[in-house]
N, C-alpha and C positions, 0 to 999 in steps of 0.2 A: 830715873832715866825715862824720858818719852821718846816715844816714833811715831811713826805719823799712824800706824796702827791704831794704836790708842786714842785716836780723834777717831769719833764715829761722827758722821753727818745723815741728819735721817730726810731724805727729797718725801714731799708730797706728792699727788700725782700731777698739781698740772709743772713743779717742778723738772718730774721725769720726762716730763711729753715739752716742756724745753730745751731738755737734754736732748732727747730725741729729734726734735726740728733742727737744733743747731750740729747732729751727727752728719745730719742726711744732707743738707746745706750748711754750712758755718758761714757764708753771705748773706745769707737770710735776712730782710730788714725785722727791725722789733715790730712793725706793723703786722708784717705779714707772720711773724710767729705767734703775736699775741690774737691775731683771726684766726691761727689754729687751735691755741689753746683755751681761747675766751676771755682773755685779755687785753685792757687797753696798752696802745703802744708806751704809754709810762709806766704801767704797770708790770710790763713785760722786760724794760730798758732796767729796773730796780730790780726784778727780781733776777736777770742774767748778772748784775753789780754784784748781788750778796752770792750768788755760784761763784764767781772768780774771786770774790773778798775770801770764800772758804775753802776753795784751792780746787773747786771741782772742774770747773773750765780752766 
């Protein structure tokens, strides 16, 4: 028997500080989240892809 408990997903930080950008605005372009985080805009567009592939957005 699993639930969703049992997935743990472990964020890194610039992760978290995507999570965070996209709290505060969820409009946010990938440009402008990955200029907060230090990331290019592809860089930033792939890693929001693998948060909602892992059910966290």
């Amino acid at each position: 028997m699993s639930s969703a408990t049992d997935r743990s997903v472990s964020l890194d930080r610039v992760s978290k500080a995507i999570v965070e950008q996209l709290q505060e605005d969820g409009r946010r372009s990938y440009a402008e989240i990955g200029k907060a985080v230090g990331l290019s805009e592809t860089a930033t567009r792939q890693r929001v892809q693998k948060l909602q592939d892992a059910g966290i957005l």
